[in-house]
C-alpha positions in Angstrom: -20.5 9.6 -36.3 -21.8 10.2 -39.9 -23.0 7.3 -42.4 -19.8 7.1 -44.2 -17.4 6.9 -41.6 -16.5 3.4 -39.7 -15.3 3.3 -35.8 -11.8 5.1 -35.4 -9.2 2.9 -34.4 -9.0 3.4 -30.6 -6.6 1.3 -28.9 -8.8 0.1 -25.6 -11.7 -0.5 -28.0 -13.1 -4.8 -26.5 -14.2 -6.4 -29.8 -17.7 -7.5 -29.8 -17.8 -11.3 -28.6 -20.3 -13.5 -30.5 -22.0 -16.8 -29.2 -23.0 -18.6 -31.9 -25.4 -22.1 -30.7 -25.1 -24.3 -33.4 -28.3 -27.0 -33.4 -28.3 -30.5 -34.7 -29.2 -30.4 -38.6 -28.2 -26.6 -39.0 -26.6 -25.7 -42.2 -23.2 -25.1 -42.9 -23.7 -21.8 -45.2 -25.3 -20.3 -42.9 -23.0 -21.3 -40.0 -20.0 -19.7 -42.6 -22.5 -17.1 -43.6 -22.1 -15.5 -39.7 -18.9 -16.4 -39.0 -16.9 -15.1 -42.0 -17.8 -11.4 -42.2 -16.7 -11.1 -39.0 -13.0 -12.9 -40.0 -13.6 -10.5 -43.1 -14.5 -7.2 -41.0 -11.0 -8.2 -39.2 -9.4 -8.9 -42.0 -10.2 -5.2 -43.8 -10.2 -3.0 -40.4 -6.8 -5.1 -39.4 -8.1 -5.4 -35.8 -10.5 -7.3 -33.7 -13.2 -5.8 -33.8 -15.2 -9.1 -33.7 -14.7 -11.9 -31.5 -16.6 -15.3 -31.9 -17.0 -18.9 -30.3 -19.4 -21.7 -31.5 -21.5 -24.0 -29.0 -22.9 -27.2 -29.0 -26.0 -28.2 -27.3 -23.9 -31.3 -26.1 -20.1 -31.8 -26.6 -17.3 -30.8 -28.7 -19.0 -31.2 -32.1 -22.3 -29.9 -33.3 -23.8 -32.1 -36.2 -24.9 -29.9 -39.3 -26.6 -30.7 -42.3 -26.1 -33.8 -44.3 -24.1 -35.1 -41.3 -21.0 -33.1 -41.2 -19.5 -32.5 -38.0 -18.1 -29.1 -37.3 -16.0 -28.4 -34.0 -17.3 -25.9 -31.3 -15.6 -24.3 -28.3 -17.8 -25.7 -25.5 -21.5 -27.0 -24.8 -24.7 -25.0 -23.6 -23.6 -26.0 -20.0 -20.2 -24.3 -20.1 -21.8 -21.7 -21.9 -24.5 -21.0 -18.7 -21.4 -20.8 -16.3 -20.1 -18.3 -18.5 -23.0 -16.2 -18.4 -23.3 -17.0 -15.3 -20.1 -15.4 -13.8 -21.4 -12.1 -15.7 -19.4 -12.3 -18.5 -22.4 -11.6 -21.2 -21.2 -11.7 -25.0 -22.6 -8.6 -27.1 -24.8 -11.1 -29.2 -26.0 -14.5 -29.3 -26.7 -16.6 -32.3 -29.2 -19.5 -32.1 -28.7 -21.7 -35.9 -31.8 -24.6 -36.3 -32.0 -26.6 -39.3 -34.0 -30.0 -39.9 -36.3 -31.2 -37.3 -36.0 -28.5 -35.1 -38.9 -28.8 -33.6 -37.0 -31.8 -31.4 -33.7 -30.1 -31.0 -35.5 -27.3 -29.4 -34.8 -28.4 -26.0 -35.5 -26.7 -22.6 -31.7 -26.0 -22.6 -31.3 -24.0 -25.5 -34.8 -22.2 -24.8 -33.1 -21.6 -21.2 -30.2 -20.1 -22.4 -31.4 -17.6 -24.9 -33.8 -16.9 -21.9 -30.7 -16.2 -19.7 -29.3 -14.3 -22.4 -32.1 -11.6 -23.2 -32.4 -11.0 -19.3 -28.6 -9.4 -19.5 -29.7 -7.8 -22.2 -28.0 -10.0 -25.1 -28.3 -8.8 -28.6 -30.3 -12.0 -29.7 -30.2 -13.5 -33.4 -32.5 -16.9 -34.7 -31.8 -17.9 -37.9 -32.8 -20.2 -40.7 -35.3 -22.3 -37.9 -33.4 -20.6 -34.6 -36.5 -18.2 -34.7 -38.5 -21.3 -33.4 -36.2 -21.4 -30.3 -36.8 -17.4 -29.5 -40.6 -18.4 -30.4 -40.8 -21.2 -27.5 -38.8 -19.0 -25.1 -41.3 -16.0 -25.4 -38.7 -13.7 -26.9 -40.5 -13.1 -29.9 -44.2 -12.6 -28.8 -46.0 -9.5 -30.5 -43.2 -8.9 -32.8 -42.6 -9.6 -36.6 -40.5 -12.1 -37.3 -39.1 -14.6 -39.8 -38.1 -18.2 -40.3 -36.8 -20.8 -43.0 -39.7 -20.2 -45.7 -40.8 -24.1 -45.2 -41.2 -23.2 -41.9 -43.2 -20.0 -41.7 -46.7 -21.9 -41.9 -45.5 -24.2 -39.3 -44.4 -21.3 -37.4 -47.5 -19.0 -37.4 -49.3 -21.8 -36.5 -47.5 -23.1 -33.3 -47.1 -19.6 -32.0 -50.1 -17.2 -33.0 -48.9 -14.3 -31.2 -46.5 -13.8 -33.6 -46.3 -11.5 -36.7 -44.6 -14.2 -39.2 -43.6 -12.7 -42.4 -41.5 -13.7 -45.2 -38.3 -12.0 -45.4 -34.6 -12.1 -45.6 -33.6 -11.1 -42.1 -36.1 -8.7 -39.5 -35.3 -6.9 -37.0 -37.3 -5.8 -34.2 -36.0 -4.2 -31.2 -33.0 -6.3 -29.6 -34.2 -9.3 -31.5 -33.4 -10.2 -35.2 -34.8 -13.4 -36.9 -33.2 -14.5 -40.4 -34.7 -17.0 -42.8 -31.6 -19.5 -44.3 -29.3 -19.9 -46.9 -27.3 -17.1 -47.8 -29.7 -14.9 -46.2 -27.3 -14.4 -43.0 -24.8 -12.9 -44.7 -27.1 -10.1 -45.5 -28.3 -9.8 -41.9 -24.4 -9.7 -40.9 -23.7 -6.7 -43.8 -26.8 -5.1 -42.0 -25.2 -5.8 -38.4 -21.5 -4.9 -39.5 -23.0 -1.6 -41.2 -25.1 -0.5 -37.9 -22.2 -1.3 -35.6 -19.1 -0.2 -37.4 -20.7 2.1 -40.5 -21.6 1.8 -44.1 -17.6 1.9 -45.1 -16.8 -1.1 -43.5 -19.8 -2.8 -44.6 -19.5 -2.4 -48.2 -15.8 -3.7 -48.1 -16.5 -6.3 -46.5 -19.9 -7.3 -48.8 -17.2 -6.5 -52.2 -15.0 -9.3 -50.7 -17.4 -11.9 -50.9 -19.4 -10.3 -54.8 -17.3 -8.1 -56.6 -19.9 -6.9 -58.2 -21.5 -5.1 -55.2 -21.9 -1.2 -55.6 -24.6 0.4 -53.9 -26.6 0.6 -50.4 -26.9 -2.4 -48.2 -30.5 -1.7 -48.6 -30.3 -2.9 -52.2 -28.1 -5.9 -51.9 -29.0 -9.1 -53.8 -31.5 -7.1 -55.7 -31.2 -7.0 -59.6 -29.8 -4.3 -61.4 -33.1 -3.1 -63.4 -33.9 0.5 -64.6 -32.5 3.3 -63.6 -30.3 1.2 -60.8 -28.6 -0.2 -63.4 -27.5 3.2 -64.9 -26.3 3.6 -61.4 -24.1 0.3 -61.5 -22.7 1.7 -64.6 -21.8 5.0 -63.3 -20.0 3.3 -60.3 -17.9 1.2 -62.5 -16.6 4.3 -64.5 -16.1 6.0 -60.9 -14.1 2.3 -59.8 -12.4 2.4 -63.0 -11.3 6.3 -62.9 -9.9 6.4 -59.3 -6.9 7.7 -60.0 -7.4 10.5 -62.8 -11.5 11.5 -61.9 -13.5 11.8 -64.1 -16.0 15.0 -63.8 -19.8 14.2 -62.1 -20.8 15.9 -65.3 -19.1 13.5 -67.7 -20.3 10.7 -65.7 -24.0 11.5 -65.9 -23.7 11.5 -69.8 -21.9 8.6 -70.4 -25.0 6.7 -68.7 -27.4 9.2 -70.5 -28.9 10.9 -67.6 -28.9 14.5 -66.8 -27.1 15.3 -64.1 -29.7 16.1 -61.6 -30.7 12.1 -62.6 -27.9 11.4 -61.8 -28.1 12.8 -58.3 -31.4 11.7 -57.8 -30.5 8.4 -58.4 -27.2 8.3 -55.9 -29.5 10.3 -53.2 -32.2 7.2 -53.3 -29.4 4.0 -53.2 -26.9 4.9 -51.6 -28.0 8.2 -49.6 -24.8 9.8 -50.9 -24.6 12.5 -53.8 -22.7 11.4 -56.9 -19.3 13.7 -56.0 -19.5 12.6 -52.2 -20.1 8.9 -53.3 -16.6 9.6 -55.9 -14.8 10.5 -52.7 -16.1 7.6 -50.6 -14.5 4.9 -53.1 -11.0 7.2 -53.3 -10.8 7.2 -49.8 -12.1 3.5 -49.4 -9.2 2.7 -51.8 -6.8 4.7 -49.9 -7.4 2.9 -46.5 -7.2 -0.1 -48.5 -3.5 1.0 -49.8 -2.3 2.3 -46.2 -3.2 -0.9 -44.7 -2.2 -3.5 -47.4 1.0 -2.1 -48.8 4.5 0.4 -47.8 3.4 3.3 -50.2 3.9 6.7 -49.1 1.4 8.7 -47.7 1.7 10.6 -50.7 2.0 7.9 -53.4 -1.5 6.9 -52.0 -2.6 10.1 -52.0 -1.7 10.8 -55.5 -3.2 6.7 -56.7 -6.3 8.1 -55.2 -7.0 10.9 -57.2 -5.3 13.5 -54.3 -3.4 16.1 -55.4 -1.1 16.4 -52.2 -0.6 14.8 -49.3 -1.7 17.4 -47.0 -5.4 18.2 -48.6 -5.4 14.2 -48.2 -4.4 14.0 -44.8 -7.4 16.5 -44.0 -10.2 15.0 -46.2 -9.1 11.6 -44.9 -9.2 12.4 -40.9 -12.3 14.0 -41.5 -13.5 11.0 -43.6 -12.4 8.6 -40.9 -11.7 10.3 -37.9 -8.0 10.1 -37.8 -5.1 10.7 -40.5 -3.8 8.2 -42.5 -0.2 7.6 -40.6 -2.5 7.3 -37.4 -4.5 4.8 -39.1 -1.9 3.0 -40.4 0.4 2.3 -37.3 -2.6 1.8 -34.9 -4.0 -1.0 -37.8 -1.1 -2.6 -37.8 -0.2 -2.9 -34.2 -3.4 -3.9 -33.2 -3.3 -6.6 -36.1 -0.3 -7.8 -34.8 -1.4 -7.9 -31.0 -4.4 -10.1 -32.5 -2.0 -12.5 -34.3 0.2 -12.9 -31.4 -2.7 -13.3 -28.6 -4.0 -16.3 -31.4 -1.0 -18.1 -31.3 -0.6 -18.0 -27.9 -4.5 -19.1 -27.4 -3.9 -22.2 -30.5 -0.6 -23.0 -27.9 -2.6 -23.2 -24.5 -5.2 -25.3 -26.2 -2.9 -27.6 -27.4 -1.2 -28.4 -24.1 -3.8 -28.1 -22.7 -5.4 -31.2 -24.6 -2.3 -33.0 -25.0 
């Protein structure tokens, strides 16, 4: 699969289930940080390609930040029978917060220990990475915590390589610091798993604003990447009638080998191949979000004809755009429809 394609739309394709372990005194951004690029990814691929359930060390609620109570689907011990019957999620989240130095009990450090031994992708962030520490999942790698806590952290466990970073990943494990920091280590997990496309859609939803690699994101726009931000915007803006690479490079007042230079080093893309990305990125957008024709999109997108935009499309994505488009929307529905019916078992369930 090349960098600018996502995962084709296969019927049988299992989303990726998520366990999420929410500890006492966690934050809520980061909590929303994990949870809603995956509604997001969902939301822009319409399928399920993510599935996701929250857990409590104890009960139905887990206690966040500031005292705020958010719901969860079950407790560490329902989790462990879960895991125990074999039915291993594709990741596991451990969120710490304040004092988590005493909600870092055997059970949570038992569970992550369960998890890495069927071969769980394992995640700590903001103080989770103290959890993986205690458990032995992190020893002789580098890793990253909450930047209070890094001192703390090196300390407590010196066969660690603490450094101070947004989110690292080393191996199966990655450890995030907190804040808003987990949204970037989601954009980097959503981009691995399901490609670059996918990934920058979903990070536009949540800033406008974004335009180039993941790589870059939350950096500031200095020097020449800020030429580059510019020359994005008149591609954004020019969708429909293109403007020539040529043209482009001069209105930002580079040369055109600059130019290419520049695309090559953010977003590993050359400026004409970049152009094509956000044409087609708009026209998957259009298929999925509105009745057009094939060929009205085509032609919104800057396509001549429908059947030179069927091609470049399949081999953009894998599959044409009326394949896209019914198999989108029938697995959107099928999600809808297994929701409801899941919302109407609970509710009986608990009445």
């Amino acid at each position: 699969m090349s960098r600018s394609q996502v995962i084709p739309f296969h019927k049988g394709d299992k989303p990726m289930e998520v366990v999420v372990l929410v500890l006492p005194g966690t934050s809520q951004i980061c909590v929303s940080s994990i949870v809603e690029p995956m509604v997001v990814a969902n939301e822009i691929a319409r399928r399920t390609i993510f599935s996701w359930r929250l857990a409590s060390i104890e009960g139905p609620y887990a206690e966040c930040m500031g005292g705020v109570a958010i719901k969860v689907s079950q407790d560490i011990s329902a989790e462990k029978r879960v895991l125990s019957s074999q039915n291993a999620p594709f990741a596991a989240i451990v969120c710490g917060g304040i004092d988590i130095e005493r909600h870092c009990t055997p059970a949570a450090v038992s569970l992550f220990r369960s998890y890495a031994r069927h071969g769980v992708s394992i995640f700590g962030v903001d103080a989770g990475a103290w959890v993986l520490a205690k458990a032995g999942l992190i020893d002789g790698r580098k890793c990253t915590i909450n930047g209070r806590l890094i001192p703390a952290l090196g300390e407590s466990f010196t066969n660690l390589f603490v450094e101070k970073h947004s989110f690292i990943s080393d191996g199966s494990i990655t450890t995030c610091s907190g804040g808003y920091a987990p949204l970037k280590m989601m954009l980097a997990t959503i981009e691995e798993r399901c490609g670059p496309d996918l990934a920058r859609s979903v990070a536009q939803f949540f800033d406008p604003m974004y335009t180039y690699g993941l790589s870059t994101y939350g950096k500031s726009a200095v020097g020449g990447v800020s030429k580059l931000d510019t020359a994005i915007r008149l591609m954004e803006n020019n969708l429909e009638d293109c403007i020539p690479v040529g043209k482009v490079a001069d209105t930002v007042k580079l040369s055109r080998r600059q130019l290419e230079r520049l695309f090559k080093t953010y977003t590993g893309m050359s400026p004409n191949r970049y152009y094509r990305h956000l044409r087609l990125s708009r026209a998957r957008d259009l298929l999925n979000s509105t009745d057009m024709t094939i060929l009205a999109v085509a032609i919104a997108c800057g396509f001549v004809s429908s059947s030179h935009f069927s091609i470049v499309f399949r081999e953009h994505f894998g599959q044409g755009p009326s394949t896209m488009r019914i198999f989108a929307r029938s697995q959107w529905a099928n999600s809808l429809v297994a929701g409801s019916v899941e919302r109407g078992t609970r509710q009986r369930l608990s009445a």
